[in-house]
C-alpha positions in Angstrom: 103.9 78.3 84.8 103.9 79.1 88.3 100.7 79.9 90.4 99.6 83.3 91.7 97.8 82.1 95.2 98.6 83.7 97.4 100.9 86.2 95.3 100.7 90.0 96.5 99.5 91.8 93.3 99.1 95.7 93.0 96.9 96.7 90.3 97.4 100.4 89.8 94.3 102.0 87.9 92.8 99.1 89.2 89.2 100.6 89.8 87.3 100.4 85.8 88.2 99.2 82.2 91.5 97.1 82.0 92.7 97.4 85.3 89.4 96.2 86.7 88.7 93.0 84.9 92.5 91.8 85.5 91.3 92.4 89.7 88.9 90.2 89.0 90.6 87.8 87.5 93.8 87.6 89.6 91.4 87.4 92.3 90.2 84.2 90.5 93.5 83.1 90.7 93.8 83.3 94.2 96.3 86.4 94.3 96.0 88.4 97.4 95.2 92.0 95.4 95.2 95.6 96.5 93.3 97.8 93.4 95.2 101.3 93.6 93.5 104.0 91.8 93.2 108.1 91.8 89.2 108.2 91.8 87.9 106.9 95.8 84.2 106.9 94.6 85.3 103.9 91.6 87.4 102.3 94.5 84.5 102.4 97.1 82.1 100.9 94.7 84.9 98.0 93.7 85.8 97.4 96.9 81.5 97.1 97.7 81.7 94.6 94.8 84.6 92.4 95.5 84.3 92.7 99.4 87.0 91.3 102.0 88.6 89.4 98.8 90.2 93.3 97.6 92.3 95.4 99.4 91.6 99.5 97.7 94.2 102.3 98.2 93.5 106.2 96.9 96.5 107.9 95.2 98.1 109.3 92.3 100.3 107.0 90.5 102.5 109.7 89.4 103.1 110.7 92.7 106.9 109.7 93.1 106.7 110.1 97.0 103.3 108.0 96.9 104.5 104.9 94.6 107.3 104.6 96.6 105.5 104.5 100.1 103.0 102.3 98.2 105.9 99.8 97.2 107.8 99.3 100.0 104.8 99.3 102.6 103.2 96.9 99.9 106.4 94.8 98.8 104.2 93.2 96.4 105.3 90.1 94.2 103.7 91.6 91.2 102.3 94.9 89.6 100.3 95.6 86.8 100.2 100.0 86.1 96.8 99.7 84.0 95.8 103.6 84.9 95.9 105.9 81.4 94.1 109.0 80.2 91.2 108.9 77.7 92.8 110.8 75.1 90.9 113.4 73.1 89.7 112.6 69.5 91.0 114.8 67.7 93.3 116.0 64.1 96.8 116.8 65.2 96.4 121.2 64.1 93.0 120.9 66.4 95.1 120.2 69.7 97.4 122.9 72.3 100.6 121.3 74.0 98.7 120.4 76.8 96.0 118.3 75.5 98.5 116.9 73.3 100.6 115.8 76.0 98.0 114.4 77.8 99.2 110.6 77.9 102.7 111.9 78.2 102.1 113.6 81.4 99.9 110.7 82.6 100.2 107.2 81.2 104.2 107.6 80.7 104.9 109.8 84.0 103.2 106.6 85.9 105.0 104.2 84.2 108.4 106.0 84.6 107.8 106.4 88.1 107.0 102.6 88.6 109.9 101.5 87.0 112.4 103.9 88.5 111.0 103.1 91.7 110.8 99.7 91.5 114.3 99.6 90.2 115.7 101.8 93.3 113.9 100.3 96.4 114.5 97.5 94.3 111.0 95.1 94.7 112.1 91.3 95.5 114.0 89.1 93.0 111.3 87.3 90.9 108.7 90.4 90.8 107.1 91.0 88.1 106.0 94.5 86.4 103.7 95.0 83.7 103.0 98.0 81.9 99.6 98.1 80.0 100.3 99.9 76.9 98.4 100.1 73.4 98.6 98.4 69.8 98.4 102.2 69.0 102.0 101.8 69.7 102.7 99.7 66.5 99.9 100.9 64.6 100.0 104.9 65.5 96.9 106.8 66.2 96.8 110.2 63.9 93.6 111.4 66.0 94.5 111.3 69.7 97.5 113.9 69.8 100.6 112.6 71.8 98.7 109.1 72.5 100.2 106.2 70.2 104.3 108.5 71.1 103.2 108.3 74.8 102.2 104.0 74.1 105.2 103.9 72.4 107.5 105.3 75.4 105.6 102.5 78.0 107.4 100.4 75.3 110.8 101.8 76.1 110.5 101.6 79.4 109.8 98.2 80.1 112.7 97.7 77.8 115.1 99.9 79.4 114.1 99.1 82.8 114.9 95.3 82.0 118.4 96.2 80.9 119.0 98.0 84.0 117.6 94.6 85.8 119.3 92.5 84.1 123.0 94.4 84.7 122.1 95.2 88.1 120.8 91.0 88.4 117.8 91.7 90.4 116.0 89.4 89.5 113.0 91.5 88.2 110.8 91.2 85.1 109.3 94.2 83.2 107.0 93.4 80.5 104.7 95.8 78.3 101.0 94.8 77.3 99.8 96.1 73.7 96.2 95.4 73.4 94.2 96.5 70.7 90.9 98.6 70.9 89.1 97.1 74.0 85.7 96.7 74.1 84.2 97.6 76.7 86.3 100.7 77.7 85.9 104.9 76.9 89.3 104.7 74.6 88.0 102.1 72.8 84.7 102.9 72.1 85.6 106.3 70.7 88.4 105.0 69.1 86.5 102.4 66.9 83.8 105.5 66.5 86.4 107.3 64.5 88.1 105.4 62.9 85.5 103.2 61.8 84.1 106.2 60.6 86.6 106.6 58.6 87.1 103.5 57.0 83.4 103.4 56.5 81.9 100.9 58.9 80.6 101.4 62.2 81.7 101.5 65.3 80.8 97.6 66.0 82.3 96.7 62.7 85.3 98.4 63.3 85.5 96.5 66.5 84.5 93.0 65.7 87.4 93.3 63.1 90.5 94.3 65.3 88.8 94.7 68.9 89.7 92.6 72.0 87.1 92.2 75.1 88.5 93.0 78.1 88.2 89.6 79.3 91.0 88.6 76.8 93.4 91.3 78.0 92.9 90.7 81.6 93.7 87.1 80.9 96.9 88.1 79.1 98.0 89.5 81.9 97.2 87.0 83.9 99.2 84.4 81.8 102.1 87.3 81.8 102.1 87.3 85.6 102.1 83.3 85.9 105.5 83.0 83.7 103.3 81.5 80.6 105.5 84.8 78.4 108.9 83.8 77.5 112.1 85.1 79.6 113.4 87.1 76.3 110.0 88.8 75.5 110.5 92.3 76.4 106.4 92.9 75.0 103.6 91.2 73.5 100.6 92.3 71.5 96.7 91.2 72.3 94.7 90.7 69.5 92.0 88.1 67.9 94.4 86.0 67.3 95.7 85.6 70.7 99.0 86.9 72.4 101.8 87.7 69.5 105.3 88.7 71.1 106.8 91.7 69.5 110.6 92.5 69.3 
């Protein structure tokens, strides 16, 4: 385990849910953090909460041009892309292409532009690059469209992006995070709506039984960040019962 004070740590999407809790907590740590995030108005009122601690900067994380200005200005040590679309609720023959491809266009363009980009400048031997993800994933997600395909592909890319670390020997970690439902975020709270609904239990029930606070995943990634996940883990699953690695 290795410790993050002092650590440069860019947390895209870094302003509410996932991305925000795992600010606070690297902060906790000691990192040195800068939140990134598309939305100034959640950035302003972070940045009003956390004070001289946080470091904000406004952009689009699937921006090629902006993530890598924001890298190599940055040169952080570590990076977690936590920024994703709330994906419609919705049967598969009720959605167009473009809500469909909502996550595709979003959650996957960011992460492929992060990892090509970190790859090319390339970041420092010894970074670290995680890509938040979704149990949906594994588990698939029949009433968000392209979501659990899009979850999927973060999967992939980590993966891929490793390989091409490891042949090219720079030094650099990728490492996808598959949570499941969150409480305490928009995806989760309409995802345990519906599908609770469907298997008969409320929303709560439904989320007591398979739901993660957001506490827990920020301190996943925490532990991911510190070394405490295994060299040959390519992506790990947060549920109730902890952090499970996946192959």
């Amino acid at each position: 385990m290795k410790s993050l004070k002092g650590k440069s740590v860019l947390v895209i999407g870094g302003s509410s849910g996932v991305g925000k809790a795992t600010v606070k907590a690297l902060i906790s740590e000691g990192a040195r953090v800068t939140a990134v995030a598309h939305g100034a108005d959640k950035l302003q009122a972070l940045k009003a909460e956390m004070g001289d601690r946080l470091a904000t900067i406004h952009g689009d994380a699937t921006d090629s041009a902006f993530v890598e200005r924001l890298l190599r200005e940055q040169s952080p040590d570590l990076v977690v892309l936590a920024a994703g679309v709330a994906p419609r609720m919705a049967r598969v023959d009720e959605f167009d292409w473009e809500s469909f491809s909502e996550a595709w266009n979003g959650d996957v363009k960011a992460s492929f532009v992060l990892v090509k980009q970190t790859l090319t400048l390339p970041l420092r031997p010894g970074s670290t690059i995680v890509l938040v993800s979704s149990g949906a994933a594994v588990d698939g997600s029949p009433l968000s469209g392209g979501y659990a395909g899009a979850k999927r592909m973060q999967w992939f890319l980590a993966s891929y992006g490793q390989k091409v670390s490891d042949a090219k020997k720079l030094g650099i970690r990728m490492l996808a995070m598959l949570p499941r439902p969150i409480d305490g975020t928009t995806i989760g709270a309409r995802a345990a709506e519906v599908y609770g609904k469907i298997n008969g239990i409320t929303a709560e029930a439904f989320m007591k039984r398979i739901g993660v606070s957001l506490d827990n995943v920020a301190s996943a990634i925490v532990t991911a960040l510190d070394g405490g996940v295994p060299a040959e883990t390519n992506a790990i699953m947060v549920s109730p019962n902890g952090i499970e690695p996946l192959k």
